[in-house]
N, C-alpha and C positions, 0 to 999 in steps of 0.2 A: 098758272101762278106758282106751283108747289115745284115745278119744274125751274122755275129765277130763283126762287127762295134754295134748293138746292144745290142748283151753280151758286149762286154767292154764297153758299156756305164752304162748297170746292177753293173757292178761289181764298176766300178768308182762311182758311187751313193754310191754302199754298203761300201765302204773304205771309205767314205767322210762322211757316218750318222757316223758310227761304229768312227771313230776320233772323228766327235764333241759329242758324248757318253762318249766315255774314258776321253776327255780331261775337259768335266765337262762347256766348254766355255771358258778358259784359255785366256788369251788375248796373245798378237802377242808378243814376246819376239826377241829384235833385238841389234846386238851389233854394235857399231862402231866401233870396232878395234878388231884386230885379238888376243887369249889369248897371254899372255906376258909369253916369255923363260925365266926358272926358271934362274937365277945366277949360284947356280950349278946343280949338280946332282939331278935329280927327278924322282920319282917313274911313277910319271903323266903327264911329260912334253908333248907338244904339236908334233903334228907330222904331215906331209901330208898324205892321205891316199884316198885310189879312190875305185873301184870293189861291191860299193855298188849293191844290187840288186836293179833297176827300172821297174817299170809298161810294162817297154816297154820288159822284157825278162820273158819268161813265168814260170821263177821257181820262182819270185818276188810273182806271183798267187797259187806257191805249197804248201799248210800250213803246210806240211812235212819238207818242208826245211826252216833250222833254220839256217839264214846265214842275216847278215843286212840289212834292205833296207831305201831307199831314194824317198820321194816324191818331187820332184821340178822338177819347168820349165827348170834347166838344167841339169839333170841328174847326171852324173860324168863328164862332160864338164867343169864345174870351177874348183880351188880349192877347196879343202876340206879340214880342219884341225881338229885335235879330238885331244882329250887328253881321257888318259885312265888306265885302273891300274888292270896289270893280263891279258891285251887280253881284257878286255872287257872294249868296248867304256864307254863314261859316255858324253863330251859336245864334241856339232861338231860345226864349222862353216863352211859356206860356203859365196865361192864369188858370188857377179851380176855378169852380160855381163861387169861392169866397175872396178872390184878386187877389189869394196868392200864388206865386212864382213858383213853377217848376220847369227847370233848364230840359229840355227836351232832348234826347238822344239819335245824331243822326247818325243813320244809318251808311256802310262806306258802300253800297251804290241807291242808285236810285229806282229799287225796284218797283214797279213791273216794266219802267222804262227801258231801252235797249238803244238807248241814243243820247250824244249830249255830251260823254263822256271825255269827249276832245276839245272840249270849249275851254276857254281860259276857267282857272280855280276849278277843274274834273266837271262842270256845268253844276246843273239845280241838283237838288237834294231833297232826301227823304228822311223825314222827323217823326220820331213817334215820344208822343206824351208818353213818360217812366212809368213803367209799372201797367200799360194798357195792354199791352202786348207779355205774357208770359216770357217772364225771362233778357226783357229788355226792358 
C-alpha cells in the first residue's frame, strides 16, 4: 500500500510541475457569478454537466484516453457549468461546498493525455478548480 500511496504522490508532483509549465504562471481566475442564459437561442449556452474524469479513477492517469478531466477538491460533487460549441467544452465553472461559482482554469493541453489533440476545437480538456493547484 505505502508503495500506491507513493506513486500517487510521484505522479501528483508530475501533474502539478507539468501545470505550472504549460500555464506559463497564470494567476488564479475566479468568477462570482455563474455565466448568464443567452435571451434566446445559442449555439453556446450554458449547461450542467458532470462525468469529468478525476485523479481518483485510474483512466484520469491513462494518456490513451482522451475524455475530460477535472482537478479539484470536489470532484464532480458540486455543480459544474460549461458552455460549449460542437461538443467541445470551452469555459466551465464550478461550485464551493457553499454553490458559489468559481470559473475554472483550463489548462492549454490536456495532461496526462497524449491524444485527441486533432479533433475538432483541439478535443476534451483539462480544468483545474483556481487556486487547487499552486500557482494556477
Amino acid at each position: 500500500m505505502r508503495a500506491v500511496t507513493r506513486r500517487a504522490a510521484r505522479i501528483t508532483a508530475a501533474v502539478t510541475g507539468a501545470a505550472l509549465i504549460c500555464t506559463g504562471g497564470a494567476g488564479i481566475a475566479a468568477a462570482d457569478e455563474w455565466p448568464p442564459v443567452p435571451d434566446g437561442p445559442s449555439a453556446i449556452g450554458p449547461f450542467e454537466t458532470s462525468g469529468f474524469l478525476t485523479p481518483d479513477n485510474p483512466d484520469f492517469w491513462n494518456p490513451l484516453v482522451s475524455r475530460n478531466r477535472l482537478t479539484s477538491p470536489f470532484g464532480n460533487n458540486t455543480r459544474i457549468v460549461c458552455t460549449a460549441f460542437h461538443g467541445v467544452l470551452m469555459d466551465c465553472w464550478q461550485a464551493d461546498r457553499d454553490g458559489n461559482p468559481h470559473k475554472l482554469v483550463k489548462l492549454p493541453l490536456n495532461f496526462p493525455s497524449v491524444t485527441g489533440s486533432s479533433l475538432p476545437g483541439g478535443g476534451p480538456g483539462h480544468y483545474v478548480y483556481p487556486g487547487f493547484v499552486p500557482g494556477i
